[in-house]
VOPAGU-2260 file (C-alpha; in pm, 1 decimal, decimal comma):
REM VOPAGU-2260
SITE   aa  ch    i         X         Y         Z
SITE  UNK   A    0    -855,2    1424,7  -13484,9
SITE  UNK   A    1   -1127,1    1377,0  -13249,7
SITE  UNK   A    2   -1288,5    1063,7  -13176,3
SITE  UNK   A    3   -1622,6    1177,9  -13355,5
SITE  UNK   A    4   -1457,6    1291,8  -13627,3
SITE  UNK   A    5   -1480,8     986,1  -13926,6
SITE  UNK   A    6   -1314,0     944,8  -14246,4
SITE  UNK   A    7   -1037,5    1269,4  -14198,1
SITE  UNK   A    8   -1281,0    1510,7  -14326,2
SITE  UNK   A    9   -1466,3    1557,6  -13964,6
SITE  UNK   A   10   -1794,3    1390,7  -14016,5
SITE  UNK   A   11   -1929,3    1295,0  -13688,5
SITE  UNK   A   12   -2098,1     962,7  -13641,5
SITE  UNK   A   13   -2451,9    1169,5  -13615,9
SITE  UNK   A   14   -2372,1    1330,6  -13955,4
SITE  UNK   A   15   -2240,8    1040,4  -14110,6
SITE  UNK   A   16   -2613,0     811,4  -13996,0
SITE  UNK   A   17   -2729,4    1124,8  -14153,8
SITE  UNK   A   18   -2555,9    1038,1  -14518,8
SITE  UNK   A   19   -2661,6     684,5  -14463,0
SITE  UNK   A   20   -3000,0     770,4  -14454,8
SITE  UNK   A   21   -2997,8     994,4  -14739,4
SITE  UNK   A   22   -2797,1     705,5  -14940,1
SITE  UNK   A   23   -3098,1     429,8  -14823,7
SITE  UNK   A   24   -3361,2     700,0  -14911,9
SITE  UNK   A   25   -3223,0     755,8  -15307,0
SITE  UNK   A   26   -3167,9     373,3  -15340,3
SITE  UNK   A   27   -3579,7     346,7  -15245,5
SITE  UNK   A   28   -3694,0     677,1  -15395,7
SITE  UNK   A   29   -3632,6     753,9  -15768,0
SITE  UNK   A   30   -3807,9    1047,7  -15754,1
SITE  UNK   A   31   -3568,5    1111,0  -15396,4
SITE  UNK   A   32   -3220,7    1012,7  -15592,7
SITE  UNK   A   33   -3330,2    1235,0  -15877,0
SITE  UNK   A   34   -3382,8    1539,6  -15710,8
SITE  UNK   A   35   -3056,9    1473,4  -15483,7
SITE  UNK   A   36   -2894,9    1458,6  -15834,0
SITE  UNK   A   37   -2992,4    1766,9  -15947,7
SITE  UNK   A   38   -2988,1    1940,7  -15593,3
SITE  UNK   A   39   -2796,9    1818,7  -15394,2
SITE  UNK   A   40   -2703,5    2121,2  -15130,0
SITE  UNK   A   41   -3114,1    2164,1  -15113,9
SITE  UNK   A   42   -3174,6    1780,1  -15042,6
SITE  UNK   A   43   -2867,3    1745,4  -14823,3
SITE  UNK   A   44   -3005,9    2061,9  -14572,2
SITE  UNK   A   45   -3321,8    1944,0  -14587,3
SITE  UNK   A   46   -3226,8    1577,0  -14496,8
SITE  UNK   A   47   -3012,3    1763,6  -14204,1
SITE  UNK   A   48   -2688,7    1798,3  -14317,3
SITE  UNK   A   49   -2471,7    2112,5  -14293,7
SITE  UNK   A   50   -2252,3    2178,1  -14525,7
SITE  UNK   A   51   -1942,5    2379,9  -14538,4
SITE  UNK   A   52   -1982,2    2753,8  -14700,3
SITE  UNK   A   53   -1878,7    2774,8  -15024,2
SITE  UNK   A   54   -1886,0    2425,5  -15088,7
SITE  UNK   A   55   -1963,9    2211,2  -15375,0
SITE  UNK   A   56   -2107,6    1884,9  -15387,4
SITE  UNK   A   57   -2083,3    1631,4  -15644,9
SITE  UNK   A   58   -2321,7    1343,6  -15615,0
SITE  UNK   A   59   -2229,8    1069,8  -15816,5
SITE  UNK   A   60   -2376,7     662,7  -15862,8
SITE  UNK   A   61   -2223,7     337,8  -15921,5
SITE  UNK   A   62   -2387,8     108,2  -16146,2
SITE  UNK   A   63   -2273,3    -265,9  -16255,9
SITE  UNK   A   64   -2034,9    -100,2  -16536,2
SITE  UNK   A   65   -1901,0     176,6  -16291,4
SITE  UNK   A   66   -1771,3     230,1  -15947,9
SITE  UNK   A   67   -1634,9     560,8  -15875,9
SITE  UNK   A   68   -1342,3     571,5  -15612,3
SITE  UNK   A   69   -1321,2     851,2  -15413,6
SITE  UNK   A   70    -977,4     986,1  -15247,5
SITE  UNK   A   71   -1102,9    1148,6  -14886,1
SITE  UNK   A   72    -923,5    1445,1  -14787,7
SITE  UNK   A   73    -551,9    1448,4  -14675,9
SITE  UNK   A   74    -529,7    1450,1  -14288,9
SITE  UNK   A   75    -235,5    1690,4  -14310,5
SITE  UNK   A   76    -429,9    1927,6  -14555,7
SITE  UNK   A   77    -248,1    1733,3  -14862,7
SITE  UNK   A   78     123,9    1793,2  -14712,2
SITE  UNK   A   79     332,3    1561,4  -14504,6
SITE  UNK   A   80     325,8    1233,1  -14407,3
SITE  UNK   A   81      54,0    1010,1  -14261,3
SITE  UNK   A   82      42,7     902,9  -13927,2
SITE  UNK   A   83     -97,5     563,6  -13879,6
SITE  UNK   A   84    -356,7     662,0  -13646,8
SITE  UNK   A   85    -453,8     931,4  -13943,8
SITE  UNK   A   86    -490,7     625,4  -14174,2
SITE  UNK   A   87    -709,7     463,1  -13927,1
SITE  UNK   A   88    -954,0     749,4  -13952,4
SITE  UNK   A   89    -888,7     858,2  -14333,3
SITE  UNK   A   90   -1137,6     641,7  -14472,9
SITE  UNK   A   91   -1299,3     349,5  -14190,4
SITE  UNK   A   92   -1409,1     170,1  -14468,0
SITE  UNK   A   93   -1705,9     360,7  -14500,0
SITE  UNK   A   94   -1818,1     531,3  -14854,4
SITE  UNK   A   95   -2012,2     783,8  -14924,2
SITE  UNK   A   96   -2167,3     952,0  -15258,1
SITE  UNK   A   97   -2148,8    1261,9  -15172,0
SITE  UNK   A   98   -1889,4    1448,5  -15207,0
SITE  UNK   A   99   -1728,1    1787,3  -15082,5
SITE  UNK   A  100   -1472,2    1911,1  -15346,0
């Protein structure tokens, strides 16, 4: 894994300040966090971020009643074990509602 590669699914840390900004937009934007909601591949390109062919995103939101927890990505492509320093870049303690499946 490389060192811009975050949370063991290879967001870089200019991809990932992407996210964050999309995140900070929806909280501000109703209008914003509906439309990501509904179209999320659109909103995501526009806001800058490339997404995998074929992929599907899943956009999901946490309220006072409901936290979602999301399980990143094996490192090993969901065989093997973990190395430490693949737990130390699984997840960084960063989240993220949107989600490749």
């Amino acid at each position: 894994m490389s060192g811009t590669e975050m949370n063991g699914v290879g967001i870089s840390k200019e991809e990932w300040s992407l996210y964050q900004k999309v995140i900070g937009k929806a909280w501000a934007n109703d209008s914003f966090k509906k439309r990501l909601k509904d179209n999320p591949k659109a909103v995501l390109a526009e806001e800058g971020i490339k997404l995998p062919a074929g992929s599907n995103v899943v956009v999901m939101e946490d309220t006072k009643d409901k936290l979602h927890v999301v399980i990143p990505q094996h490192p090993a492509g969901g065989e093997g074990e973990v190395s430490l320093e693949d737990l130390a870049h699984a997840y960084g303690g960063n989240c993220c509602s949107c989600v490749l499946l």
